[in-house]
N, CA, C and O atoms as CSV, one atom per row, in Angstrom:
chain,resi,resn,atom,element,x,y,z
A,1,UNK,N,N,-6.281,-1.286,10.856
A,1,UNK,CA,C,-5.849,-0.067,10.220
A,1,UNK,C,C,-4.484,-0.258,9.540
A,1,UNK,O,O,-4.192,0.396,8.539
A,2,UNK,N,N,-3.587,-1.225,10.130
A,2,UNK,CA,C,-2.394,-1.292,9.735
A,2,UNK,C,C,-2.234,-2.073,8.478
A,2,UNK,O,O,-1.257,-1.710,7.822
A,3,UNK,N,N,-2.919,-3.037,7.969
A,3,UNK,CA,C,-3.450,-3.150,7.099
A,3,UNK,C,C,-4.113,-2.977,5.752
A,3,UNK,O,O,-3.958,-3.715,4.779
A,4,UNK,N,N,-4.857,-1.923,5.827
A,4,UNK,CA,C,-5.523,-0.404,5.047
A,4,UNK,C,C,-3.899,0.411,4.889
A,4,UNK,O,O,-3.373,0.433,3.777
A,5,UNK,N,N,-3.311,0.950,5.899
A,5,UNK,CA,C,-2.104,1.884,5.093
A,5,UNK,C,C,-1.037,0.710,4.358
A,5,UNK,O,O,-0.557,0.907,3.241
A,6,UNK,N,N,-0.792,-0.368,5.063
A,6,UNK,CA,C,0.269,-1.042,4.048
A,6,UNK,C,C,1.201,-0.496,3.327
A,6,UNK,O,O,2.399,-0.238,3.448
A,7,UNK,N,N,-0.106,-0.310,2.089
A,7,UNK,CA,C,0.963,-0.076,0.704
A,7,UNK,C,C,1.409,1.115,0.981
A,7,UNK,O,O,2.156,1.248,0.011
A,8,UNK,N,N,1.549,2.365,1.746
A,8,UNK,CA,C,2.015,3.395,2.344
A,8,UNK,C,C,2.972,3.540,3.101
A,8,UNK,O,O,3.400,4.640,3.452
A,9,UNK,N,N,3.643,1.933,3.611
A,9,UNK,CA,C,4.366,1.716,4.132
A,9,UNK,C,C,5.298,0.906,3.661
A,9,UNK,O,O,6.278,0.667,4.368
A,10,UNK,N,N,5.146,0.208,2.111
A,10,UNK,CA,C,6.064,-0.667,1.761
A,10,UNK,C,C,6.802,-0.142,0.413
A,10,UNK,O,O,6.370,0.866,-0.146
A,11,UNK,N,N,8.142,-0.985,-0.199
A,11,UNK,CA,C,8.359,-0.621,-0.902
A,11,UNK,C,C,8.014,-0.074,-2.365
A,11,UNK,O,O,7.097,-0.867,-2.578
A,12,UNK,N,N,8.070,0.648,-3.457
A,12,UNK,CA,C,7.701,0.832,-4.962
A,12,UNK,C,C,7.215,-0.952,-4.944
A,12,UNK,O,O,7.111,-1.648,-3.934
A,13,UNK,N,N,6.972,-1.386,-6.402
A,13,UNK,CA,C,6.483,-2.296,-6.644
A,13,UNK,C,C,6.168,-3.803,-6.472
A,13,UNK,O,O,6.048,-4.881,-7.053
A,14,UNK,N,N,6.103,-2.989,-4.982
A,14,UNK,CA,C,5.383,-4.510,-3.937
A,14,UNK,C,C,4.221,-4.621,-4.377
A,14,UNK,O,O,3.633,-3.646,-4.845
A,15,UNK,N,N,3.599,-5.996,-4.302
A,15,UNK,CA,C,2.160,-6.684,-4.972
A,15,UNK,C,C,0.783,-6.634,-3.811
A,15,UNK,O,O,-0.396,-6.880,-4.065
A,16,UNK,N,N,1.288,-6.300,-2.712
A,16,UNK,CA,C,0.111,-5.769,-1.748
A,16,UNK,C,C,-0.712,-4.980,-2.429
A,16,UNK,O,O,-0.199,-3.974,-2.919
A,17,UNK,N,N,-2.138,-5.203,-2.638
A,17,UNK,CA,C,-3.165,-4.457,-2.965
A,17,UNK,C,C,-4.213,-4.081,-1.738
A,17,UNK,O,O,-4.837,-4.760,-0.923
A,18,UNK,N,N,-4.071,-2.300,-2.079
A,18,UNK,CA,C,-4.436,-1.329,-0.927
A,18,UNK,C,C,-6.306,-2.507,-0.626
A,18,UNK,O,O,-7.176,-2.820,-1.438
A,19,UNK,N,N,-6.188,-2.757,0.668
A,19,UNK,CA,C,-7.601,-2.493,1.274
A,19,UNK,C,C,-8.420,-1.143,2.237
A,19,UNK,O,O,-7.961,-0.317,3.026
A,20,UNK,N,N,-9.514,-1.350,1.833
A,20,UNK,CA,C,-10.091,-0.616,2.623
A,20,UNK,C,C,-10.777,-0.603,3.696
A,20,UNK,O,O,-10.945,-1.800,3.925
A,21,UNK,N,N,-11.374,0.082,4.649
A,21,UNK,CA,C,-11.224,-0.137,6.027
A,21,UNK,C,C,-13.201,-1.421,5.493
A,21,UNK,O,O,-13.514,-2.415,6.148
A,22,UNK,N,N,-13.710,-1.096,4.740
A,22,UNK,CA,C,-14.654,-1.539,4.386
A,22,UNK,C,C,-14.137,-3.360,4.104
A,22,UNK,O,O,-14.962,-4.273,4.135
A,23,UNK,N,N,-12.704,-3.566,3.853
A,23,UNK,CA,C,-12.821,-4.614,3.799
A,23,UNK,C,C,-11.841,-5.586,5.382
A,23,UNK,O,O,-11.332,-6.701,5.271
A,24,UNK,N,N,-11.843,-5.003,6.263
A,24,UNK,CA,C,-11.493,-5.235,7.381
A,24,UNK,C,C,-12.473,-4.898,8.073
A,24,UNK,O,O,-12.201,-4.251,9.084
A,25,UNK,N,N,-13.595,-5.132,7.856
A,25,UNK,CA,C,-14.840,-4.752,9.170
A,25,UNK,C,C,-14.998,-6.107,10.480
A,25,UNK,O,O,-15.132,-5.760,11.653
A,26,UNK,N,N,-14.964,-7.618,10.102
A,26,UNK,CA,C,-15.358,-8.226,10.746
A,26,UNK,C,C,-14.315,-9.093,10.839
A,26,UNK,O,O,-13.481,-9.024,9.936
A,27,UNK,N,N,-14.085,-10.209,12.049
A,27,UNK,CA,C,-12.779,-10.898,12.455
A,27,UNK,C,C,-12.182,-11.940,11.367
A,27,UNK,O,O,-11.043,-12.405,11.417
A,28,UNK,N,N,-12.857,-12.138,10.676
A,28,UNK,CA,C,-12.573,-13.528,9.781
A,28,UNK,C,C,-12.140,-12.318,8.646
A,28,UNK,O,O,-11.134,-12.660,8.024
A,29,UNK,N,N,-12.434,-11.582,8.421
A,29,UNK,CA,C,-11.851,-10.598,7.145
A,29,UNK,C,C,-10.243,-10.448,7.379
A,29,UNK,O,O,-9.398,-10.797,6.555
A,30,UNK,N,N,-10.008,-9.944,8.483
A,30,UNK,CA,C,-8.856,-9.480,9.449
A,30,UNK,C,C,-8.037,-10.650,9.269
A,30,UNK,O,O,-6.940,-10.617,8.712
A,31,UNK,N,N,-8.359,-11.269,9.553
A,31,UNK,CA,C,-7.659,-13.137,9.634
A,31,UNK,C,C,-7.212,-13.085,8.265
A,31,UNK,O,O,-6.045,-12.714,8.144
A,32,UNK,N,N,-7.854,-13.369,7.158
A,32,UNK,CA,C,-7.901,-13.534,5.795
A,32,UNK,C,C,-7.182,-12.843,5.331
A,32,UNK,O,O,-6.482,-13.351,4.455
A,33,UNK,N,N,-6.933,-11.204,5.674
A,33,UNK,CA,C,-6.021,-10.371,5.157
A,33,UNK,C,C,-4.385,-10.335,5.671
A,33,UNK,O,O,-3.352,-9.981,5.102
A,34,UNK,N,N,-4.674,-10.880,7.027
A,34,UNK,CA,C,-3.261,-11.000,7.665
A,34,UNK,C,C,-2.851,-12.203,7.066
A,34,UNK,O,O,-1.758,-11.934,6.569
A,35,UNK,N,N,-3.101,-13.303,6.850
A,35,UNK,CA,C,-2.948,-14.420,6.778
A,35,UNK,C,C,-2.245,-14.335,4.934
A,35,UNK,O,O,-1.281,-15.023,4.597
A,36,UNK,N,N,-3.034,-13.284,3.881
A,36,UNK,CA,C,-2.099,-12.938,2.674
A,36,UNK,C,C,-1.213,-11.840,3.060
A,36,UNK,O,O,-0.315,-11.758,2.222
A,37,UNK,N,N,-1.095,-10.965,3.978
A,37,UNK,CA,C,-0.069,-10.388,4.033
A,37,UNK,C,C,1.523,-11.405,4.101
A,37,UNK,O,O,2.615,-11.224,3.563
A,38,UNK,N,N,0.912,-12.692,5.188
A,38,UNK,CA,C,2.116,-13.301,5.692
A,38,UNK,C,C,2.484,-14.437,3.954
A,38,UNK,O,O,3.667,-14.742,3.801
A,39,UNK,N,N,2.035,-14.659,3.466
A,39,UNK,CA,C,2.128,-15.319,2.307
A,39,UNK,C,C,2.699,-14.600,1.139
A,39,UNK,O,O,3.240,-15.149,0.179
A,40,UNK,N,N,2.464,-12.819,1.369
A,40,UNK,CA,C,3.490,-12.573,0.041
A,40,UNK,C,C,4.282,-12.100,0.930
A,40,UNK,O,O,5.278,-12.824,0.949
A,41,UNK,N,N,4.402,-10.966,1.951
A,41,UNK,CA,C,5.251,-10.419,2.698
A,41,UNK,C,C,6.619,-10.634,3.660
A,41,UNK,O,O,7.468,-9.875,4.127
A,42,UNK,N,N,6.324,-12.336,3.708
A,42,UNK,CA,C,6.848,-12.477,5.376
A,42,UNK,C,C,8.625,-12.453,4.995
A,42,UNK,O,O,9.175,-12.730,3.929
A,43,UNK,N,N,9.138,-12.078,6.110
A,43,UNK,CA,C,10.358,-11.899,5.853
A,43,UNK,C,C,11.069,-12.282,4.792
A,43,UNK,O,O,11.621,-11.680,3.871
A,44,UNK,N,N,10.918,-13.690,5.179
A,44,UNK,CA,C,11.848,-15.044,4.990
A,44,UNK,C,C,11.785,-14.941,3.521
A,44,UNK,O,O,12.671,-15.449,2.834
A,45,UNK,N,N,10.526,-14.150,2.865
A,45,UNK,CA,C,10.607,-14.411,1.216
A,45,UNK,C,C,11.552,-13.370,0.606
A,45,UNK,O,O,12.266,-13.566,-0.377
A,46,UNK,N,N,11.456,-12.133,1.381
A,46,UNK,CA,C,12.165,-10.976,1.033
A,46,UNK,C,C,13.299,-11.043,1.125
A,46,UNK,O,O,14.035,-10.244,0.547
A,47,UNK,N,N,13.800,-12.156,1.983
A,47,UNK,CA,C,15.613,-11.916,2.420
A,47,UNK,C,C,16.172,-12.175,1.102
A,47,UNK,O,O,17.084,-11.493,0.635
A,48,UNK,N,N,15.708,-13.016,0.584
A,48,UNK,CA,C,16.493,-13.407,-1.114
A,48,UNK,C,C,16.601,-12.733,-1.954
A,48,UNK,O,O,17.172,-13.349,-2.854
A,49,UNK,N,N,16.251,-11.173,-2.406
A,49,UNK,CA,C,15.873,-10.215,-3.137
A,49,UNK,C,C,17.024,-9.826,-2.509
A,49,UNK,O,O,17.509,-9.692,-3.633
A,50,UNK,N,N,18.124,-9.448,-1.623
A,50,UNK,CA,C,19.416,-8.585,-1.136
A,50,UNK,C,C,19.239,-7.102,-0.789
A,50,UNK,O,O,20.034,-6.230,-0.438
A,51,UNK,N,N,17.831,-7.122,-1.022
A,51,UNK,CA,C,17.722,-5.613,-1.283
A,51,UNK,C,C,17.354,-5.093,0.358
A,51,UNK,O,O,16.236,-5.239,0.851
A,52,UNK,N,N,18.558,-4.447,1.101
A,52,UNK,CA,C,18.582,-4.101,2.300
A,52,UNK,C,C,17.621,-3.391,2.782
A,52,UNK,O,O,17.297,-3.509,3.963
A,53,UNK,N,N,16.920,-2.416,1.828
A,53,UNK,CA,C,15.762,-1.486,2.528
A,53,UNK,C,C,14.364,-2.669,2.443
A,53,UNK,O,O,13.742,-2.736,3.503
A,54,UNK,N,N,13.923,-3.437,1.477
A,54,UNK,CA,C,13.357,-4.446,1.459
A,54,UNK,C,C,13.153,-5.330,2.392
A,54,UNK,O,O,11.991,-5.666,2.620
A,55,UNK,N,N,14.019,-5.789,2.992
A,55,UNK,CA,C,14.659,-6.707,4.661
A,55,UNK,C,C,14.033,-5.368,5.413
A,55,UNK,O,O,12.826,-5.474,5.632
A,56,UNK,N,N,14.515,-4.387,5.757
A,56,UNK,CA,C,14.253,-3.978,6.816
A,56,UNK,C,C,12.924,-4.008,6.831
A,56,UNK,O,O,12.294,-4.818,7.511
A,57,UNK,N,N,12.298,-2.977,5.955
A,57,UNK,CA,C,11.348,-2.903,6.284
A,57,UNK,C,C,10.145,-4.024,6.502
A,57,UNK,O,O,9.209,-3.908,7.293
A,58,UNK,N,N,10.428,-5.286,5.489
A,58,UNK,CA,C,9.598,-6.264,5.707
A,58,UNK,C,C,9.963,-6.846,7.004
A,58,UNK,O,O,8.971,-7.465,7.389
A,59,UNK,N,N,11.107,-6.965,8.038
A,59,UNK,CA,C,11.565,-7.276,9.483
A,59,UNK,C,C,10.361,-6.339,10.303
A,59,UNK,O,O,9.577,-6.862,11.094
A,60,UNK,N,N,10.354,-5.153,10.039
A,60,UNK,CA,C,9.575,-4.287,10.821
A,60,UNK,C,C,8.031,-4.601,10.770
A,60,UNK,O,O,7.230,-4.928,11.646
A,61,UNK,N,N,7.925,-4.400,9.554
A,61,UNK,CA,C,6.220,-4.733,9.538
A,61,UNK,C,C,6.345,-5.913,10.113
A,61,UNK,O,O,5.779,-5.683,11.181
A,62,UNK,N,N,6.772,-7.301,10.177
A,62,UNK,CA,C,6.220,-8.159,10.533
A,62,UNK,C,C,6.490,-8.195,11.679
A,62,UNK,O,O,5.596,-8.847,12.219
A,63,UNK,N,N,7.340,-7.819,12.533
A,63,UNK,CA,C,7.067,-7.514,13.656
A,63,UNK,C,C,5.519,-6.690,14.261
A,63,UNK,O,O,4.637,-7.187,14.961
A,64,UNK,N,N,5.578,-5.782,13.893
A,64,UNK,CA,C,4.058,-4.691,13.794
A,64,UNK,C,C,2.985,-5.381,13.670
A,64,UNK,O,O,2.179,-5.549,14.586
A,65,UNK,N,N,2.901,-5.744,12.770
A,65,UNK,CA,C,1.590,-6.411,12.169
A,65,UNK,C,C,1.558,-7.701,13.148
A,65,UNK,O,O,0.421,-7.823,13.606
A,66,UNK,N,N,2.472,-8.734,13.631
A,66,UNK,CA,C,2.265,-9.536,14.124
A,66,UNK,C,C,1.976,-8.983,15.713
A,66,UNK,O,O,1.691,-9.858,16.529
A,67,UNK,N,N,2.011,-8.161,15.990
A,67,UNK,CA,C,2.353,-7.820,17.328
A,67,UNK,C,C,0.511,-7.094,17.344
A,67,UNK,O,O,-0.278,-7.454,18.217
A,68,UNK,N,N,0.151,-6.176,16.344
A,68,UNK,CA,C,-1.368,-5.869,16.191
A,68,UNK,C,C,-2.316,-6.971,16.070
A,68,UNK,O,O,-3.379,-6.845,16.678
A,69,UNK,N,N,-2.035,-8.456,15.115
A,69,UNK,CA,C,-2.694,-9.040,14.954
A,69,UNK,C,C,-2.904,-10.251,16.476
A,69,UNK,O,O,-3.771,-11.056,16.815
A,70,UNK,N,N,-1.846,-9.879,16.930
A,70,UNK,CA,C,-2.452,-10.823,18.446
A,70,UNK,C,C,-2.880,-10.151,19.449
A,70,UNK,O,O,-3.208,-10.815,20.433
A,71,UNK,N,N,-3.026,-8.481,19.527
A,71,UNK,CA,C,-3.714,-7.737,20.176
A,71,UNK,C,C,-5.190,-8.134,19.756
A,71,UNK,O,O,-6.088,-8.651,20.421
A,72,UNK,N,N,-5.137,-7.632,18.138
A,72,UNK,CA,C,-6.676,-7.928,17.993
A,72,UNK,C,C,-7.618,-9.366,18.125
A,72,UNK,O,O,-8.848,-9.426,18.140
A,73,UNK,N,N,-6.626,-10.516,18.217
A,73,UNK,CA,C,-7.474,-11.950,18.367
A,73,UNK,C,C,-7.728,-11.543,20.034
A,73,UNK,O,O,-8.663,-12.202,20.489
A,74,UNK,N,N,-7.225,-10.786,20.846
A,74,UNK,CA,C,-7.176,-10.813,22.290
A,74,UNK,C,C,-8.716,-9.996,22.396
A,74,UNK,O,O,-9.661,-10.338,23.107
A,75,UNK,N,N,-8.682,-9.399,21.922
A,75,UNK,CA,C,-9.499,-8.230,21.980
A,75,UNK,C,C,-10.940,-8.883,21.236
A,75,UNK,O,O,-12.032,-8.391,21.522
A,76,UNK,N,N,-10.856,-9.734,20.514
A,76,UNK,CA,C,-12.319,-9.914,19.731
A,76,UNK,C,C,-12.378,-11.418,20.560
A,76,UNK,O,O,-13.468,-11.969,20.717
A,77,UNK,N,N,-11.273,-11.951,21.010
A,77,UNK,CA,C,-11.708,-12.990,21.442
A,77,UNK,C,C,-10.937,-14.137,20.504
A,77,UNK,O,O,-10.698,-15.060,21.283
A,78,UNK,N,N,-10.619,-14.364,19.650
A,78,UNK,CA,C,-10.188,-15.014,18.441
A,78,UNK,C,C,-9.171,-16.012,18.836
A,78,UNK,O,O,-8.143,-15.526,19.308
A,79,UNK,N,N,-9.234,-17.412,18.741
A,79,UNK,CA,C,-8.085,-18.004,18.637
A,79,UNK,C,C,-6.763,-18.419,17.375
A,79,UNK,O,O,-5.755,-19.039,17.717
C-alpha cells in the first residue's frame, strides 16, 4: 500500500510514477517496485539536491518503506 500512495507522500516533481494496487498484487511485483523505489529515491541520491524538506522526507520514507518491505518478505515468506 505504501507504495500505491508514494507520490502522495513525496515531493512536487519527483519522478515516482503512481502504481496501482493492481500492480502490487504478487511478491516478485512488490520486490520489483521496492527495488525502483530504492534506485531513484534512496537517500543518499537526494542528499546532493540541499533541499532540506527533500532529505527529510526521503530519510523517512526509507526508513518506512524499508521497515514494510521486511515485514512483508516475513510474511510471504521471501528472502
Amino acid at each position: 500500500m505504501l507504495l500505491c500512495t508514494l507520490p502522495d507522500i513525496l515531493w512536487p516533481g519527483h519522478s515516482w510514477q503512481r502504481l496501482g494496487m493492481q500492480d502490487v498484487q504478487e511478491p516478485a511485483q512488490v520486490k520489483s517496485a521496492f527495488r525502483k523505489y530504492i534506485l531513484m529515491l534512496h537517500p543518499d541520491k537526494v542528499l546532493g539536491s540541499g533541499d532540506n524538506d527533500k532529505i527529510y522526507i526521503s530519510n523517512r520514507m526509507f526508513s518506512a518503506m524499508t521497515d514494510a518491505f521486511n515485514l512483508f518478505k516475513k510474511e510471504v515468506g521471501m528472502k
